[in-house]
N, C-alpha and C positions, 0 to 999 in steps of 0.2 A: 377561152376565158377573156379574152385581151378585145376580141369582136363585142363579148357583152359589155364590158365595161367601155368601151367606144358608144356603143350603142345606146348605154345609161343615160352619156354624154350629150344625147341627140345626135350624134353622130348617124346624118339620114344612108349617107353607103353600108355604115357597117348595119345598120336596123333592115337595108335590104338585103343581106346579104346573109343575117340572120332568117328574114322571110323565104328566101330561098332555100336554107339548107332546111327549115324545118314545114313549108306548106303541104306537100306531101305527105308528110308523115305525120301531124295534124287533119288534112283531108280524112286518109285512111283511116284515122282513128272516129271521127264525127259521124262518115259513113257506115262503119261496121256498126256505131250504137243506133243512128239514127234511118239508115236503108231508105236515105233520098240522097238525089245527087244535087237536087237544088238545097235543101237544107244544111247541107255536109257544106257546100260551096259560103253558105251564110256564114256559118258558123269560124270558117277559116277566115273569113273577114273578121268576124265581129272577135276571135282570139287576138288577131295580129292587132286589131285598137287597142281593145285592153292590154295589152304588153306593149306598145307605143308608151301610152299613158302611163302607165306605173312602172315601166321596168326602172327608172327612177328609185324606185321605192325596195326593189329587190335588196336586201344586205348582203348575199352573199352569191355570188353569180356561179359559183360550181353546181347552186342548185335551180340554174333555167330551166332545164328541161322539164323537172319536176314542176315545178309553177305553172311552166307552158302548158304540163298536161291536166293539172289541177284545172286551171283555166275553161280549156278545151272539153273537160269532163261535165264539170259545172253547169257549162253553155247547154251544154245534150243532152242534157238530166231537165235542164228547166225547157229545153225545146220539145222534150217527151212530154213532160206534165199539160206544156201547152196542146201539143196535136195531138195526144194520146191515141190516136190510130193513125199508121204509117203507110205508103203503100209498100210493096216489096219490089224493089227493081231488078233487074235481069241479074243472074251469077254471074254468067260468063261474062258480060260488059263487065265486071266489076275486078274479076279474074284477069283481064287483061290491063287493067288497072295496075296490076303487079302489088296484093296489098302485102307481101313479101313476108308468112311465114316462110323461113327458109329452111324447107326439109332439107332440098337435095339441089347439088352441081348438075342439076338435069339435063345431059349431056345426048339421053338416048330420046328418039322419040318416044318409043316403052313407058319412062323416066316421066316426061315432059307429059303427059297422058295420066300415068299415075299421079303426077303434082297435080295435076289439074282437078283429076277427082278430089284426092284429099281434099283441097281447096274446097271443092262446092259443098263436101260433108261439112266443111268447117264453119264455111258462109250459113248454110243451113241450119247449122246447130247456133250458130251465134244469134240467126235470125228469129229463132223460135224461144227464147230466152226474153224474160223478162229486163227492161233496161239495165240496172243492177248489176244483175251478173253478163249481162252482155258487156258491159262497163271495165268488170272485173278482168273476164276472160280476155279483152283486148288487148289492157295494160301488161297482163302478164304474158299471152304469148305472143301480141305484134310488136308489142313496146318494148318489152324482158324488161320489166320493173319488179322489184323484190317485194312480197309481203309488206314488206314494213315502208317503201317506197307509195306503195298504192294506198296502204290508210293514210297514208299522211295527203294525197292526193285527192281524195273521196271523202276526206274529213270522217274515218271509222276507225273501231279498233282493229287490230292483228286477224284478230279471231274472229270478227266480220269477215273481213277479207278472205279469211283462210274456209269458212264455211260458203261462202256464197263463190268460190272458185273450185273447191269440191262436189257442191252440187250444179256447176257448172260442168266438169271434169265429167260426173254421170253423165250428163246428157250428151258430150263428146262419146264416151263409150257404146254410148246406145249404138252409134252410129260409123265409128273406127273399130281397127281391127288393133288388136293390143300392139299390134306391130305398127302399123302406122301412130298410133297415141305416143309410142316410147319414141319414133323417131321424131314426133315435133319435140319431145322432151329434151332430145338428147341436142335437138338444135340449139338448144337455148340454154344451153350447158349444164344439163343433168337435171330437170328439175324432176324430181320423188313425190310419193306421195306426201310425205311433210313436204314439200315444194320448198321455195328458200327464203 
C-alpha cells in the first residue's frame, strides 16, 4: 500500500518497483488473451504508461491490482478487435514461461510431466476460446479474482461473468479429467460450480 501511494507521488523507484513486482504477471495475462509474444510484450508497456499517468488518479490504492488488471484487459480486447486473427505461438515456449496455475509442489519428475500436460490442455482450451471468455477464464484462474472482482474489471454484470466462465468451464471439461479440473480448483481455494 505504502509503494503505491509513493508511487501516486511520482515517486520514480517506488513506480519501479511496482513495474517489477507486477510485469510478469501482466505479461501472462496479455499473452494467454492475446497468443503473441510480441503483442503481450506491447501491451505490458502500453499498461505500465497508462498507470504512470493516472495512478494519480487512483482514490483508493488497495484497489491496484484490480485497475492494473482492468487496464491490461481493456488493452487485449481492443488489440483483439484490431488484429482479429492471431497466430498461435509454441505451448511449450510458453509453458516454460512458468504462466503459474499452481496445481502441484511438483516435486516428482511423474508430477512435473503431469503439470506440464495439464498445462498444454489448459493453453489449448484458453487458446480455442473466444477473447471474452479467454479474458474471463484467465482472471479467474491465473489471477484468483472473484466474480464480482472481474465485472468490475471487464465493465459486466455478475451474471456475465458467471455465464461466460461456465461456458468456459465446459470447454475445460471437454478436455480434463474431472480430477485434474477439481485440482486447479482446489488450487485457488475451493472454487465450486457456483464458483465465488
Amino acid at each position: 500500500m505504502e509503494l503505491i501511494k509513493a508511487a501516486q507521488n511520482k515517486d520514480r523507484d517506488a513506480f519501479r518497483s511496482l513495474f517489477a513486482m507486477y510485469k510478469q504477471k501482466v505479461y501472462g495475462t496479455a499473452y494467454l488473451i492475446l497468443k503473441d509474444y510480441q503483442h503481450s510484450e506491447d501491451i505490458v508497456q502500453e499498461t505500465f504508461l497508462q498507470v504512470y499517468l493516472k495512478l494519480e488518479k487512483l482514490k483508493d490504492p488497495q484497489y491496484f491490482e484490480r485497475w492494473l488488471y482492468k487496464i491490461t484487459v481493456n488493452l487485449c480486447l481492443d488489440a483483439v478487435r484490431k488484429l482479429k486473427k492471431h497466430p498461435l505461438s509454441s505451448l511449450d515456449e510458453y509453458i516454460e514461461l512458468k504462466p503459474d496455475f499452481s496445481l502441484t509442489d511438483a516435486k516428482t519428475p511423474e508430477a512435473v510431466a503431469e503439470y506440464k500436460e495439464i498445462q498444454k490442455k489448459i493453453l489449448s482450451c484458453i487458446y480455442s476460446l473466444p477473447s471474452q471468455y479467454a479474458a474471463v477464464l484467465v482472471l479467474f484462474y491465473y489471477n484468483n479474482f472473484t466474480i464480482k472482482e472481474i465485472s468490475d474489471i471487464i465493465n459486466c454484470s455478475e451474471a456475465t461473468v458467471k455465464t461466460r466462465l461456465f461456458r468456459a468451464r465446459k470447454n475445460l471439461e471437454k478436455v480434463l479429467s474431472k480430477e485434474q479440473l477439481d485440482t486447479i480448483d482446489s488450487s485457488i481455494g475451493g472454487a465450486s460450480n457456483e464458483y465465488r
